[in-house]
N, C-alpha and C positions, 0 to 999 in steps of 0.2 A: 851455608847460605841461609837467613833467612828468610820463611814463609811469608806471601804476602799478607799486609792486615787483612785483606778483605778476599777471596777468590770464589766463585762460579763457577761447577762446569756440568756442562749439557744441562743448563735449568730450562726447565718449562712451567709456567704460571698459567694458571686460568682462573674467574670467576665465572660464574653465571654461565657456563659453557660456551663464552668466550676467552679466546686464548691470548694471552697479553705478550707471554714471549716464548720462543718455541727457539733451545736449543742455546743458549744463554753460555757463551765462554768468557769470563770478564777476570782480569787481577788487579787489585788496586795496591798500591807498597805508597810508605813514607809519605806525606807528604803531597799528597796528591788529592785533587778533588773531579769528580765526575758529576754531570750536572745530566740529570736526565728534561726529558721534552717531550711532548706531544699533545694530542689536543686532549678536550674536556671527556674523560669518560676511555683513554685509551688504559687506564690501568696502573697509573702510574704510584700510587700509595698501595694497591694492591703488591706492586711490584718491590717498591720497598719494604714494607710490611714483610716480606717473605725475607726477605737480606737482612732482617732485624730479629728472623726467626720466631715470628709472629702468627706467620700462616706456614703450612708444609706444602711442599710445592708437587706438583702432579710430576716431575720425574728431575733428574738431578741433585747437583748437592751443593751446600754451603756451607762456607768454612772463616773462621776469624783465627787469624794469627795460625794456619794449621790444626785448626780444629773443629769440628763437626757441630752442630747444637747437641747434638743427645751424646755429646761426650762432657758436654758441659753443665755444670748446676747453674738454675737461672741467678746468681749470683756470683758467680765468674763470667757468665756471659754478661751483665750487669756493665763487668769492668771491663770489658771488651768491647763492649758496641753501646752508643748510645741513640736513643731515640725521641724525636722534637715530632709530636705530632701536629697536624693542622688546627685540631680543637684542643687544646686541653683542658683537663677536666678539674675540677673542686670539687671532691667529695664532701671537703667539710670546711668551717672558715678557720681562717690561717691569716698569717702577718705575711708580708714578701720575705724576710728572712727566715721565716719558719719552713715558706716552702722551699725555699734555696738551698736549705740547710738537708730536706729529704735526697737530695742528689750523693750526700756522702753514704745513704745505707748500704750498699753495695761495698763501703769497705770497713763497715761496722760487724764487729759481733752481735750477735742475737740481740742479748739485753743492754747493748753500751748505748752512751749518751754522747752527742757530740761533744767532744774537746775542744779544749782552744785552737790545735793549728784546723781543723773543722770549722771552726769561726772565721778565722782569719781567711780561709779559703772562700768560704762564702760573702764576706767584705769586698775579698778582691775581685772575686766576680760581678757584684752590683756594683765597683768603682767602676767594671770595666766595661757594661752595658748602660751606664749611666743612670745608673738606681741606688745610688751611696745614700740618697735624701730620703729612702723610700722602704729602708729596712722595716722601721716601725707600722708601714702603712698597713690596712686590712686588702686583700685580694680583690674585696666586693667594691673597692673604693676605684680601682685604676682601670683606663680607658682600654682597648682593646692593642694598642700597639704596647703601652705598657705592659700588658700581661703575657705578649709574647717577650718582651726583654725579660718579665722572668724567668721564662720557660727557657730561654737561651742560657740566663745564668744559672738554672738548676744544672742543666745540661754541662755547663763549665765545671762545678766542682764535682759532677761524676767521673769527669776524667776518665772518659772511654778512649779506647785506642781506635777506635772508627765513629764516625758519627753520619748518624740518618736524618736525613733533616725534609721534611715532608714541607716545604711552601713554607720557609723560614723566615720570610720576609713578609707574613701576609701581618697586613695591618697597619707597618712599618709607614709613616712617610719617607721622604727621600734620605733625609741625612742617616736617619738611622737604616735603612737598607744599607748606604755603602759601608756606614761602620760597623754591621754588626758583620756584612763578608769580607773587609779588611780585618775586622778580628779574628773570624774563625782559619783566614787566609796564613794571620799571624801564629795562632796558636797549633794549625798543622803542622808551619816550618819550627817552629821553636821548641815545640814536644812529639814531634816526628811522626804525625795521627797523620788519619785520611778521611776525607766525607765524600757521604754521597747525596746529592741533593735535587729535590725536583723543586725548578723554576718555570717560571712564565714568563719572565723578560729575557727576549733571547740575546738583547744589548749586554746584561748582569753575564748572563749564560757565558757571551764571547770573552765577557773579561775576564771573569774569575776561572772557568772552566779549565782542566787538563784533560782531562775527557769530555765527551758527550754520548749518549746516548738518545736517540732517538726512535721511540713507539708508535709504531703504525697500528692498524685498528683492526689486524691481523696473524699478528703473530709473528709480523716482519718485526727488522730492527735495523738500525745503522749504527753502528760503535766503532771509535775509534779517536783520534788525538782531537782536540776540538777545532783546531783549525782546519783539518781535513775533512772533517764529519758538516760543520754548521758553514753552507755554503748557500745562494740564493737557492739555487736549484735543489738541495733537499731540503731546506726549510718550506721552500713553496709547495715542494710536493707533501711535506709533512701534512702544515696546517691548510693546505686549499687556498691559499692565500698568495696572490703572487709579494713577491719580495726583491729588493734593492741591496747590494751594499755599496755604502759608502767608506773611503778609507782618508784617512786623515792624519800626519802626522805620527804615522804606526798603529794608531787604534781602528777599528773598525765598526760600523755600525749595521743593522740591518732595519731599512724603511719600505713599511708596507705601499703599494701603490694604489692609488684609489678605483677603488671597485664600486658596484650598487648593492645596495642593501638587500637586495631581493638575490643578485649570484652569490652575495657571501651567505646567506640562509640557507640556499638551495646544494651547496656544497658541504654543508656542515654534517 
């Protein structure tokens, strides 16, 4: 049998001598996406950050495909996990294809150059983020939701077997939000990966979601299938915020109720 892509067990995270999760048992396999939640400052890129093997965690362990970090060179772990931060960065200037193109290092030797099916991989990814038009372009040219579709399409021809995806959506207006989680939706089931993602709309959350996790400002957590987990009553508990759903034709939605602006301040 094999290991799942992604597993946790007894993690505990902290920054700042606050503790974001205390005692963490998670497995993620095939095909599968978890969508983390909670409010502003509960930890949640911290949290990832550590599952990307970014930070080392105050006690527990993490593992890709059955294996540890420090069993790994960060160049297998490379090809194992990949990771979409909220800022990304331009150290230097570049074309959109030229950065698209840095996602194959990971399965590059030292001194090689990209190849052609290297090329073709990074084509398909700007066809498939809708930046075909925009190989040529310079990075310092393109709006800020563009520059998250290229960070989406580096991320494509890294071809990691898990993907971390830190607020994937930020910048995005609407159509590209649902395409860019119908694609990553698509390329879970069709290359048998798994993601884990933190969102802010808990509507995106209910759809796309097989899991959820949910971050209290504590140490607590709630994990589990996302239609068990994301419920009025622990969403409300989550954000302090009372919450509605409504259900429709099978899908479901959650609506905030109206509050004052001074209880939702004094709750924060």
């Amino acid at each position: 049998m094999s290991p799942p892509l992604l597993a946790c067990r007894g993690l505990t995270v902290s920054i700042g001598g606050k503790t974001v999760v205390s005692g963490l048992d998670l497995t993620l396999g095939s095909g599968a996406c978890l969508v983390i939640l909670g409010r502003n400052g509960a930890g949640k890129t911290t949290l990832l950050s550590t599952l990307a093997g970014l930070r080392v965690p105050d006690a527990g362990t993490v593992e890709l495909d059955g294996q540890g970090y420090a069993a790994l060179t960060p160049r297998a772990a490379a090809r194992l996990r990949g990771w979409l931060s909220q800022h990304p960065v331009d150290a230097f200037p570049a074309t959109v294809l030229e950065t698209v193109l840095m996602g194959r290092h990971p399965h590059l030797s030292r001194w090689a150059w990209e190849g052609a099916e290297d090329h073709a991989l990074a084509h398909a990814a700007l066809k498939e983020t809708g930046l075909e038009a925009f190989a040529a372009r310079a990075l310092a040219t393109l709006s800020g939701g563009e520059r998250q579709r290229v960070a989406i399409a580096t991320l494509l021809v890294q071809q990691p077997r898990v993907w971390l995806l830190d607020e994937p959506l930020t910048h995005l207006d609407l159509n590209h939000q649902i395409a860019m989680l119908e694609l990553f939706r698509q390329r879970m089931r069709t290359e048998h990966t798994a993601a884990v993602m933190v969102l802010h709309d808990l509507n995106l959350a209910a759809r796309y979601a097989d899991q959820a996790l949910l971050l209290h400002d504590d140490g607590r957590f709630d994990l589990g299938p996302a239609r068990e987990v994301l419920t009025p009553e622990r969403l409300t508990r989550l954000y302090g915020h009372p919450l509605r759903e409504i259900t429709d034709g099978g899908g479901r939605w959650f609506v905030p109720e109206a509050r004052s602006i001074e209880a939702g301040l004094n709750d924060a």
